[in-house]
C-alpha positions as CSV (number, residue, x, y, z in Angstrom):
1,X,14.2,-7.1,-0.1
2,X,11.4,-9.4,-0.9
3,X,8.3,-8.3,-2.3
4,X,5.2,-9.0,-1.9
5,X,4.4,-11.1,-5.2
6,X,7.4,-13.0,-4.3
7,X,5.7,-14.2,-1.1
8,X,2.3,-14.7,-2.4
9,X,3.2,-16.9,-5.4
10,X,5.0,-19.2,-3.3
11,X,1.4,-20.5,-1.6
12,X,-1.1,-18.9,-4.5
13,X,-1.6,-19.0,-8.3
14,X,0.6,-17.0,-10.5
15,X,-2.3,-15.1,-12.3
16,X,-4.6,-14.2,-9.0
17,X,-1.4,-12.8,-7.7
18,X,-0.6,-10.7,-10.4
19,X,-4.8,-9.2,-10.9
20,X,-4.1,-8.3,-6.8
21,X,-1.0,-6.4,-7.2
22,X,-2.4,-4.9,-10.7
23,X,-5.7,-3.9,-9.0
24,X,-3.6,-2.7,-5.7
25,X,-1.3,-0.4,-7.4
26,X,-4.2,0.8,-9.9
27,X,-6.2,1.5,-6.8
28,X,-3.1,3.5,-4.5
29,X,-1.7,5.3,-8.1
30,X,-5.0,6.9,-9.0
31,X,-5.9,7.9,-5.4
32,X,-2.6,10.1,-5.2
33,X,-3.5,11.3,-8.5
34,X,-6.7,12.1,-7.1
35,X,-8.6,10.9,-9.2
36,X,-10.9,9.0,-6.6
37,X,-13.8,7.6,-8.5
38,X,-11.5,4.8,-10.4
39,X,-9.6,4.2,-7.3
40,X,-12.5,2.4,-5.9
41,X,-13.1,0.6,-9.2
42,X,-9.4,-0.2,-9.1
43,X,-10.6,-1.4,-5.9
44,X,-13.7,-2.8,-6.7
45,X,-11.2,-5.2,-9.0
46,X,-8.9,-6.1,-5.9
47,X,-11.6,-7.7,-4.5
48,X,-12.7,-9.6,-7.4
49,X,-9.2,-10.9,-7.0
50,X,-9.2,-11.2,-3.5
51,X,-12.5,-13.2,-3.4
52,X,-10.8,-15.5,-5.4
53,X,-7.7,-16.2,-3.7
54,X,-9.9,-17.1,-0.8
55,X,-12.1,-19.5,-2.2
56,X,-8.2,-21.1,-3.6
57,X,-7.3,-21.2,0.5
58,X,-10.5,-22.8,1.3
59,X,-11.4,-25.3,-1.9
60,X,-8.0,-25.3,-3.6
61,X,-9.7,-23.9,-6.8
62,X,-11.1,-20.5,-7.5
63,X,-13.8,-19.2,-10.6
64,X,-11.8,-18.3,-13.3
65,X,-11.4,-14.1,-13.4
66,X,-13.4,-13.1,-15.9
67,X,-16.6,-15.5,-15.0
68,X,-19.6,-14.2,-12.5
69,X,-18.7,-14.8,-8.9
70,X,-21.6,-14.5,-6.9
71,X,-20.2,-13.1,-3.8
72,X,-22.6,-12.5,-1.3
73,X,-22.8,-16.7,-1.3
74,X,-19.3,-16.9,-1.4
75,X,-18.9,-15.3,1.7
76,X,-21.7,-17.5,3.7
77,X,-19.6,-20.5,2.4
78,X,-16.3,-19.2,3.5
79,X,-18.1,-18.7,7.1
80,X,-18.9,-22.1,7.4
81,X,-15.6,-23.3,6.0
82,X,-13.5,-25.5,8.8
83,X,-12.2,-23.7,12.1
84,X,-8.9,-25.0,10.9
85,X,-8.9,-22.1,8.4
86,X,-8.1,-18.8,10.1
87,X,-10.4,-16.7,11.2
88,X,-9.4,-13.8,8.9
89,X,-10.1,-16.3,6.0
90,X,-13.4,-17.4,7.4
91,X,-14.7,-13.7,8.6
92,X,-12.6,-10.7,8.7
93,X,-11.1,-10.5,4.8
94,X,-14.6,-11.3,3.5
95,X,-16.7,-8.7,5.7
96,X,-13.8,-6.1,4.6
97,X,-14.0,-7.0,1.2
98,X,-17.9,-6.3,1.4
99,X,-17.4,-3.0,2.8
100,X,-15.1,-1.4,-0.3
101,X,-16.1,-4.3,-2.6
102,X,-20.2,-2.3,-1.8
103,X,-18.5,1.2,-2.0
104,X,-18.0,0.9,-5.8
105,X,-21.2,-1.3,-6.4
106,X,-23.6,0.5,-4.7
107,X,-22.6,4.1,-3.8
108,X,-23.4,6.8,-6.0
109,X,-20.4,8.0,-8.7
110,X,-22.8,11.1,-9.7
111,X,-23.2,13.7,-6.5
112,X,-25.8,16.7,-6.9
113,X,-24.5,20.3,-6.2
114,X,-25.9,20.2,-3.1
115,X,-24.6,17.0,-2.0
116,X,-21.2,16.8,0.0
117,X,-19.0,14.8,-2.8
118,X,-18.4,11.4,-0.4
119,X,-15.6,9.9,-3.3
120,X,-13.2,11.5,-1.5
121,X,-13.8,9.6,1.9
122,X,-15.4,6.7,-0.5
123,X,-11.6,6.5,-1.8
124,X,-9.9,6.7,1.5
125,X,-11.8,3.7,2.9
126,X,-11.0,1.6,0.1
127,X,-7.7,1.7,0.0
128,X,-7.3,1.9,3.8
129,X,-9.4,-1.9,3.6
130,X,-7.0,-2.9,0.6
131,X,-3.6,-2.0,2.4
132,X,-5.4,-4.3,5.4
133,X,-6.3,-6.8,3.0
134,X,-3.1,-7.5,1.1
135,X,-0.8,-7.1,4.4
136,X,-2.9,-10.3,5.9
137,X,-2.4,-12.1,3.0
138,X,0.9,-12.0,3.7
139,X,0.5,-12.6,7.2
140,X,-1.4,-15.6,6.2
141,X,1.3,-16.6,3.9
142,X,3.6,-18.9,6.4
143,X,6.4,-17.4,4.9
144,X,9.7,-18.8,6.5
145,X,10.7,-15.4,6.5
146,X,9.2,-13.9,9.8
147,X,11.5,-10.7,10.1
148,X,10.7,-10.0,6.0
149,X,7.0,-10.8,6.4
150,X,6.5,-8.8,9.3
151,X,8.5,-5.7,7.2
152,X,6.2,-6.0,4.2
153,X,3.2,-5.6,6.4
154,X,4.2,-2.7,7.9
155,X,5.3,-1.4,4.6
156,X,1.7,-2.3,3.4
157,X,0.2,-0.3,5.7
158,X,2.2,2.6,5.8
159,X,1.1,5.6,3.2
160,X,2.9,5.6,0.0
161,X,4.5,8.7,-1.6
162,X,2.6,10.0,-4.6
163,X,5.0,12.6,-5.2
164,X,7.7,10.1,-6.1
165,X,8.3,7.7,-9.3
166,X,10.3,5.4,-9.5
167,X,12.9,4.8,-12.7
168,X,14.6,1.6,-12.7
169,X,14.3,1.3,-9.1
170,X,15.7,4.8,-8.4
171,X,13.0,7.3,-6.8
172,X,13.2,11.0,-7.8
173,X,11.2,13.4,-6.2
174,X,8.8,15.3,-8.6
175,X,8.1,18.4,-6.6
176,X,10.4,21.3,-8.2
177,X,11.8,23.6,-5.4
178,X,11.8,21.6,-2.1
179,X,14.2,22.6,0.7
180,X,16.8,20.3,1.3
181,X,15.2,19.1,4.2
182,X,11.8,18.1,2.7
183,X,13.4,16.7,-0.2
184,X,15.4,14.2,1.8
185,X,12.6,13.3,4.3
186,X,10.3,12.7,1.3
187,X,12.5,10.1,0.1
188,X,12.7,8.3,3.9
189,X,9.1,8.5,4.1
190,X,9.1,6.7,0.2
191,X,11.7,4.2,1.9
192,X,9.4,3.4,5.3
193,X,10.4,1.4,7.9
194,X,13.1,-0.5,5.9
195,X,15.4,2.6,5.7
196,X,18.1,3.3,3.4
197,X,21.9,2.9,3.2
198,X,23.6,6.7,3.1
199,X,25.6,6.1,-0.2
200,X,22.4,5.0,-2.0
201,X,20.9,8.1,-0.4
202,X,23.5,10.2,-1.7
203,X,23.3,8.7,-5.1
204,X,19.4,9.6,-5.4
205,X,19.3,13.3,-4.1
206,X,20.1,16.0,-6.9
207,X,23.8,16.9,-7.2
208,X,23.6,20.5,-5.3
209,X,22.6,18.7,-2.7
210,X,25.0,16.2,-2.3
211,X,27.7,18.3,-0.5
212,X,26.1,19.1,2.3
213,X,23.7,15.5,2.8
214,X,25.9,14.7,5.8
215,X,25.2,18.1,7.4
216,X,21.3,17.9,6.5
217,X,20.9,14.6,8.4
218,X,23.0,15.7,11.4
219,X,20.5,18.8,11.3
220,X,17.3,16.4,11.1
221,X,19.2,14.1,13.5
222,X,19.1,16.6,15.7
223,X,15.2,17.2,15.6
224,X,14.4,13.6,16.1
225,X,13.4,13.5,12.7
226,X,15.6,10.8,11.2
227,X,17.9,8.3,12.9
228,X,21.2,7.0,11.7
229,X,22.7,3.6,12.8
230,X,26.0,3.1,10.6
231,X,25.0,3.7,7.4
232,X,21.6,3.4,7.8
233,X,19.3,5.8,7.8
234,X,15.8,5.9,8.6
235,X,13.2,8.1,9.4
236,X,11.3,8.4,12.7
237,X,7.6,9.4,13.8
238,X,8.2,12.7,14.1
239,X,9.7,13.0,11.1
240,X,7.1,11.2,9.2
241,X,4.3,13.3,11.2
242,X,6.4,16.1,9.5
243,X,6.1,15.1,6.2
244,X,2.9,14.4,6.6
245,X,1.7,17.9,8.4
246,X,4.1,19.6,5.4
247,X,1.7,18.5,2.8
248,X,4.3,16.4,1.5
249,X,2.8,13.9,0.1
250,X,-0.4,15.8,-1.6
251,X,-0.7,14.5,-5.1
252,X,1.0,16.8,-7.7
């Protein structure tokens, strides 16, 4: 499946790219984790990134990362750019950009006792805006590929599975002890909307559970909470709501 650095680098420099993804995962990784206060400066570096890439749509150059990019200037220019740019280019990326680019400049990273700790909700919004963000870049991208495009943007803005790491491209399941069940709807909630083929799904569950896979996702079939089309299996709303209401995906 493409991915979306493979899209991006076909319209944008190689080493803007490369900062947004960095920054992105830096930003999703440490929320899981829960460790909320660098997730927005993960985020706060997204932006820096993101800033840049549009001032390459607009101008066809960008500052260099690294120098001072006065942003609140940049953003008056990009709303005067031409109304042959799009209007995500010209207004909404930059105004969302302000928002979580202003939530690690200019909120508070020290709370008093009495205080209600906002880095939890600080967090949230950040990465909610960065999801947003990266998945109209794509958009924006012209990529021939419609039907790929339009599945990377609704990957992008799907939750991502903190409870899951990857090893060469294999996902294991770090919580010890799940039920069948929840261990095999964690990893179609880790696959999204793109699904998985059953024999690749049988080669990532542990080996007690492979004798009875079929069994399990006639049983989850039954509640609505996958669906199976040949091989393919994928998991549906109620099955995701599942996951979600489960606790599933609370980081470790």
């Amino acid at each position: 499946m493409t991915t979306v650095r493979e899209v991006l680098v076909r319209t944008h420099p190689e080493s803007l790219v490369d900062e947004l993804i960095a920054a992105y995962g830096e930003a999703k990784t440490t929320y899981y984790a829960g460790v909320y206060r660098l997730s927005s400066v993960a985020g706060g570096r997204f932006c820096e990134a993101a800033y840049r890439l549009l001032e390459e749509i607009v101008d066809g150059r960008h500052t260099a990362l690294g120098d001072g990019l006065n942003t609140s200037r940049l953003q008056d220019r990009l709303a005067r750019s031409p109304h042959t740019h799009d209007r995500a280019v010209r207004h909404f990326i930059p105004r969302a950009l302000r928002v979580a680019y202003d939530v690690r400049n200019n909120r508070g990273v020290a709370h008093l006792a009495a205080e209600i700790d906002s880095n939890v909700q600080d967090a949230t919004l950040v990465v909610t805006i960065l999801d947003w963000v990266l998945a109209e870049f794509v958009r924006l991208s012209g990529s021939a590929d419609l039907a790929g495009a339009n599945a990377l943007v609704k990957e992008l803005v799907t939750f991502k599975v903190p409870a899951i790491q990857e090893f060469d491209g294999q996902p294991k399941v770090l919580k010890a002890g799940l039920p069948v069940r929840d261990h095999v709807l964690t990893l179609l909630y880790w696959c999204g909307v793109r699904g998985v083929d059953y024999p690749e799904l049988l080669a990532w569950v542990p080996r007690p559970m492979k004798t009875n896979l079929r069994r399990t996702l006639r049983v989850l079939e039954g509640e609505a909470h996958v669906h199976q089309t040949g091989h393919r299996v994928f998991i549906t709303f109620a099955g995701q709501k599942y996951v979600e209401s489960n606790n599933l995906l609370a980081p470790l």
